[in-house]
C-alpha positions in Angstrom: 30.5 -42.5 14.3 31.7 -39.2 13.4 31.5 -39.9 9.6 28.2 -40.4 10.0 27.1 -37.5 12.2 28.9 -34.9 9.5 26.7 -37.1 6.7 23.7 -36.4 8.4 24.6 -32.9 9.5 24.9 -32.5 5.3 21.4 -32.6 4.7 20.2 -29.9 7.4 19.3 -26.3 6.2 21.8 -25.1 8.4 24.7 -27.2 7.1 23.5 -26.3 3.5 23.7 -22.5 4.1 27.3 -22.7 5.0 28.4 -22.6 0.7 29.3 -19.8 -1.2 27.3 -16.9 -2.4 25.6 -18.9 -5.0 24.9 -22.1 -2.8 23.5 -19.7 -0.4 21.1 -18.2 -2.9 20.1 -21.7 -4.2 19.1 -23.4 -0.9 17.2 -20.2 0.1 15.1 -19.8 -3.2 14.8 -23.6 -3.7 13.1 -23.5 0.1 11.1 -20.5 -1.1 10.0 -18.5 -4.1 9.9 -14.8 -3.9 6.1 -14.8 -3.4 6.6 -17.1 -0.7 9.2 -15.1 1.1 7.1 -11.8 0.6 4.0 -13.9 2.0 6.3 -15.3 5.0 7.5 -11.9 5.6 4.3 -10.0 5.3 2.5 -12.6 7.9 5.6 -12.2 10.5 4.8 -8.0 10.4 0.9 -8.4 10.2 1.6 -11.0 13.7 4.1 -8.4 15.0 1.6 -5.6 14.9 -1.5 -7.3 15.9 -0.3 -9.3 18.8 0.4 -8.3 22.7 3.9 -9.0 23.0 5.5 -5.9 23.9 8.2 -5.6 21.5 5.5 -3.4 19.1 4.3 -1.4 21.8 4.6 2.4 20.4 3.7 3.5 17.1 7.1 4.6 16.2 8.0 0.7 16.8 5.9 -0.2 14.8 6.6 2.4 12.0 10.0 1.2 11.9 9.3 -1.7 12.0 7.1 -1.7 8.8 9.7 0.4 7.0 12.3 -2.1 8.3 9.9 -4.9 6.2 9.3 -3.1 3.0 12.9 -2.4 2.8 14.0 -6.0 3.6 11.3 -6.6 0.8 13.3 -5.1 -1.9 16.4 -7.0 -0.5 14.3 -10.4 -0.8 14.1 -9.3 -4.6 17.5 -8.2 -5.0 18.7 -11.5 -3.9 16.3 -13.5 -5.7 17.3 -11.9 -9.0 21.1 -12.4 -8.1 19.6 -16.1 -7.5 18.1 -16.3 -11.0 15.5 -18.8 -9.6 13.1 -17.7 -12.0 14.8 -18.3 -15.0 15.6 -21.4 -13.8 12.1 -22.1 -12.8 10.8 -21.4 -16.4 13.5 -23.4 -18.3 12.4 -26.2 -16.3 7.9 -25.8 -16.6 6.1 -26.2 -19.9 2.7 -25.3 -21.5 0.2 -24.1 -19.1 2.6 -24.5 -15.9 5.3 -22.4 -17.5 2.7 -19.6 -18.4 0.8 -19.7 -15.0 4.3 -19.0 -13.5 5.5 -16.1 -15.7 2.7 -14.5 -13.8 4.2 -15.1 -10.1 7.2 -14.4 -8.4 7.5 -10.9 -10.1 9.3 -8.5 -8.7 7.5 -5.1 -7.2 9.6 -3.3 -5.3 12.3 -2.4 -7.0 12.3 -0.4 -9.8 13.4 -1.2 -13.5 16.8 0.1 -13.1 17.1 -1.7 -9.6 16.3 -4.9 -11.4 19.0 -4.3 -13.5 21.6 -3.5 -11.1 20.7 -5.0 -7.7 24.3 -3.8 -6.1 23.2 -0.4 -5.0 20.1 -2.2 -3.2 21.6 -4.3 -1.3 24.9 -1.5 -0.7 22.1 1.4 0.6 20.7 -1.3 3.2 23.4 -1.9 4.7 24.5 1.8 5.1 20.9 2.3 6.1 20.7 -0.5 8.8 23.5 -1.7 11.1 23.8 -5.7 11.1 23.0 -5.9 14.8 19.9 -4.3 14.6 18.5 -6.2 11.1 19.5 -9.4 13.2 17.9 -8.4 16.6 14.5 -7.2 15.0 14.4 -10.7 12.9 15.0 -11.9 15.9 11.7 -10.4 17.7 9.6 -11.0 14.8 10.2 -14.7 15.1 9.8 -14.8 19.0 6.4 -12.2 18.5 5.5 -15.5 15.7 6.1 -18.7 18.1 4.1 -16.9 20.9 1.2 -15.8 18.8 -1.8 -17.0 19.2 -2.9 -20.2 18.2 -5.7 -18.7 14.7 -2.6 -17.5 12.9 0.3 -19.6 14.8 0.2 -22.1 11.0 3.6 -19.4 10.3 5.0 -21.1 13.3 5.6 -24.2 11.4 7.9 -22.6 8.1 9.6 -19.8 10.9 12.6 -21.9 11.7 13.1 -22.2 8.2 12.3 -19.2 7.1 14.2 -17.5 9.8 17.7 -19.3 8.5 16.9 -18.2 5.0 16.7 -14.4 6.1 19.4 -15.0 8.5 21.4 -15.7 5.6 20.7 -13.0 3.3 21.5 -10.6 5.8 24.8 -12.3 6.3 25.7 -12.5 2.8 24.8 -8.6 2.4 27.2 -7.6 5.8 29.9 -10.9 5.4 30.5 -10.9 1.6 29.4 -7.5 -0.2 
């Protein structure tokens, strides 16, 4: 019985974000692209901003808040470079696929010498942000998206998900830097 509870515990998102740095980086960009993530998260602070659960309440919430996203943008990138997904990506698409993608999944936020050296991005976040508070305001972004209302609630069906991806980056900036 056990056996089989650990063999089907091996194919949840959970279980799979439990490897090493690498592993980590795999499940999450194989679960999303960077354009997806930067969708995901750009939905969870438009539903944070327009909807009446109080967490949002002030505008200096909410300016943090919007800081706190575009920063946790450029750490999205910084991973996903670390990742190498897109190289990946490309060796794997031909002809017309392999240019439509060169277009997407670029990276915006970070600048040409961040690209190169993604270390300091992810160091200045964590001096900038304490772990606790990156956790607890992911943590009210996804409660403000499960009780939003029902014309934008689709985000309520990738959150889980994308909720354990994030999760994860923020552990691998804080656990393994």
């Amino acid at each position: 019985m056990k056996k089989s509870q650990d063999k089907k515990m091996e194919y949840t998102l959970h279980y799979q974000l439990r490897g090493s740095r690498h592993e980590i980086l795999s499940v999450v960009f194989s679960n999303f692209d960077l354009d997806s993530m930067r969708e995901r998260l750009q939905a969870w602070l438009h539903i944070c901003l327009t909807n009446d659960y109080g967490g949002y309440d002030t505008g200096e919430d909410r300016k943090m808040l919007m800081a706190f996203c575009e920063d946790f943008e450029r750490i999205i990138e910084a991973f996903y470079i670390e990742s190498k997904a897109r190289e990946k990506a490309l060796q794997m698409l031909k002809g017309e696929a392999r240019k439509l993608f060169k277009k997407l999944n670029k990276c915006v936020a970070l600048s040409k010498e961040e690209r190169e050296n993604t270390l300091p991005v992810l160091t200045e976040f964590a001096k900038s942000y304490k772990k606790r508070y990156v956790r607890a305001e992911l943590l009210c972004m996804l409660e403000s998206v499960i009780i939003c209302d029902d014309d934008i609630g689709r985000e309520r069906f990738s959150a889980l998900t994308f909720f354990q991806c994030v999760n994860s980056l923020i552990s691998l900036i804080y656990n393994h830097r």
